[in-house]
N, C-alpha and C positions, 0 to 999 in steps of 0.2 A: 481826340480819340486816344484811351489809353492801351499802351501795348502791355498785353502778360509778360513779368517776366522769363524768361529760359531757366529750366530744368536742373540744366547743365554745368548752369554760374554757380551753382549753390552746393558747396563743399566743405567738409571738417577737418581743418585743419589737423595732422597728428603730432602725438604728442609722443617727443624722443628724449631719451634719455641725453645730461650731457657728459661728453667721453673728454675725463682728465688723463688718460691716460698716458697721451703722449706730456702733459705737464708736468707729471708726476714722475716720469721717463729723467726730465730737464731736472728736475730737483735732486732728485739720486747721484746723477753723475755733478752737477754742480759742486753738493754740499763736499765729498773729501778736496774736490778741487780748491776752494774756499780752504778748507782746513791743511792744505799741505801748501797751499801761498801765504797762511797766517803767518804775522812772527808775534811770538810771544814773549813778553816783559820777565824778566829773569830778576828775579829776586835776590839779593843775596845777604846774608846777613851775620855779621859779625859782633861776637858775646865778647861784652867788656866786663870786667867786674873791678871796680876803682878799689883801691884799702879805704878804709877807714880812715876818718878822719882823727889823729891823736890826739888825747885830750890835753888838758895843759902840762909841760913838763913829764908827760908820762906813755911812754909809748904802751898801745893799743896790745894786746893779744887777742887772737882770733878765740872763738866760741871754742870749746869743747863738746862734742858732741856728747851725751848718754850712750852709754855702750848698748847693743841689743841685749834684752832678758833671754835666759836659758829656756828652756820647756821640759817642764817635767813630765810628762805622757804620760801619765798614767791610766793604765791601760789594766780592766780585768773583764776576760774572755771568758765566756759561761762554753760548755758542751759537756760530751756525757759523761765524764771522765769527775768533773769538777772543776775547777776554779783552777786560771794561770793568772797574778800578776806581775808585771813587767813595769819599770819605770825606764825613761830613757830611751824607749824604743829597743829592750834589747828583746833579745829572742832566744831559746834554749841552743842556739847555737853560739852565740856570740860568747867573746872571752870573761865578760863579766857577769855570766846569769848565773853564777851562783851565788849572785851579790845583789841582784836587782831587778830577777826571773826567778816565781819561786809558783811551787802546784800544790794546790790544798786537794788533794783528793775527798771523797764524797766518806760519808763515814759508813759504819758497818752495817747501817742499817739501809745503806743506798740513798742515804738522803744528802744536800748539798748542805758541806757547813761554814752555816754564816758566822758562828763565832770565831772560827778561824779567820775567814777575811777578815771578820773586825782586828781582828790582832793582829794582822796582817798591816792593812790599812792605815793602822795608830803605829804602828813600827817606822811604817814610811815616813807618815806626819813628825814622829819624833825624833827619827835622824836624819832627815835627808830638808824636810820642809822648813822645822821651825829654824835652825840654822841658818837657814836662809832669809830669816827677816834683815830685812835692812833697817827696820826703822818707821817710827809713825807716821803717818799724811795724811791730811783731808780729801775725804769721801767725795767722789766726785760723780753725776749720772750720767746716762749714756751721751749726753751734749756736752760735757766735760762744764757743767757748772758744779759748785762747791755746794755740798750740802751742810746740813747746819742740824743738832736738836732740838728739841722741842723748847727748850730753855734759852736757846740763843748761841748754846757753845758750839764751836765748828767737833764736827763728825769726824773722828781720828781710826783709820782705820789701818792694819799691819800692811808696809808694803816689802815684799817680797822678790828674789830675784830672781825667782822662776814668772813668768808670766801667764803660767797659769796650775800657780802650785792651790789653786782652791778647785781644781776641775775634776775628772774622773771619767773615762772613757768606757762605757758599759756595752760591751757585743756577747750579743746572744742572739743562739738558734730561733729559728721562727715561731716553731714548737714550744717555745721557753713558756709557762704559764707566767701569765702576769701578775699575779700574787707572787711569784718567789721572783720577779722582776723586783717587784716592790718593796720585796725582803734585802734584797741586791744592794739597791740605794739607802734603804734603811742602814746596813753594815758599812757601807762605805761615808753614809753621811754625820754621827755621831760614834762617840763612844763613850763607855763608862765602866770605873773602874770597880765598881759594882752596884749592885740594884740600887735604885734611889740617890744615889751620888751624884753632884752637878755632873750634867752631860759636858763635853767637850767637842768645838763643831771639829771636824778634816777636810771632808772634803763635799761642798755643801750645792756646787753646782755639778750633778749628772749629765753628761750626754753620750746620748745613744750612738754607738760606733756602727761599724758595718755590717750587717745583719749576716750570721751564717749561714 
């Protein structure tokens, strides 16, 4: 004879979350304990640097270094006034601006004049820059490999002891139309000594300075 099962036996189990809490408790306070009984391996390290070894009969002298190049800043500030430039970094206060700080004002007709910068410009290039050639050297690109011409001769180009006497620093107001931006780099970039005459480059790489 089969008996029914009971009612009563027949239950679901529930289902509980499980609580890391207190293990996570144990891990917190561990870890600085752990980190304040570590001992850690102490390094220490001392720079040698041997001479040179002398070659035969001939003692050794150390390298000379290359002295660092100057900078020529040249620097021309656009506003409403007209044209300031400045080589040097100097400024209308300093002892030597009226050697090397100079103001083209706007002509009568309120317009900016660029044949003044150019003359301006070419005054810089021909006393302060070309003097400053040191001497020929091969052209090099931005990887410092040696360029060469189309014919095979290496690329000789003037090297200089201003480090960036081919550059030009151009700040102008926001306002500034970009055509007479344009006209700006044009005056600063060649010159000629009149119409149709080979150009002569000065300063042939622009960059935009701080905006006013």
């Amino acid at each position: 004879m089969a008996f029914k099962p009971s009612l009563k036996r027949k239950f679901t189990p529930a289902e509980e979350d499980l609580d890391i809490t207190p293990i996570m408790n144990l891990v917190v306070v561990l870890i600085p304990l752990l980190l304040a009984s570590a001992e850690f391996v102490k390094l220490g390290l001392l720079e040698m640097q041997l001479p040179p070894a002398p070659s035969a009969g001939v003692a050794s002298m150390p390298e000379q270094e290359d002295a660092p190049k100057e900078k020529l800043n040249l620097i021309v500030s656009v506003d409403s006034l007209g044209f300031a430039v400045s080589v040097f970094g100097t400024t209308p206060e300093s002892e030597n601006a009226d050697q090397y700080y100079h103001r083209i004002p706007k002509t009568v007709r309120d317009e900016y004049d660029y044949d003044a910068l150019n003359a301006r410009c070419w005054q810089i290039r021909s006393d302060i820059v070309v003097p400053s050639i040191l001497g020929k050297v091969q052209n090099q690109d931005e990887d410092g490999n040696l360029l060469f011409n189309a014919d095979g001769s290496p690329q000789m180009v003037d090297e200089y002891s201003f480090v960036d006497a081919e550059r030009v620093i151009i700040s102008a107001p926001n306002e500034f139309p970009f055509g007479n931006l344009v006209k700006v780099m044009d005056a600063t970039r060649i010159h000629q000594d009149v119409p149709g005459a080979p150009a002569d480059v000065m300063f042939p790489t622009p960059m935009m300075g701080k905006i006013q």
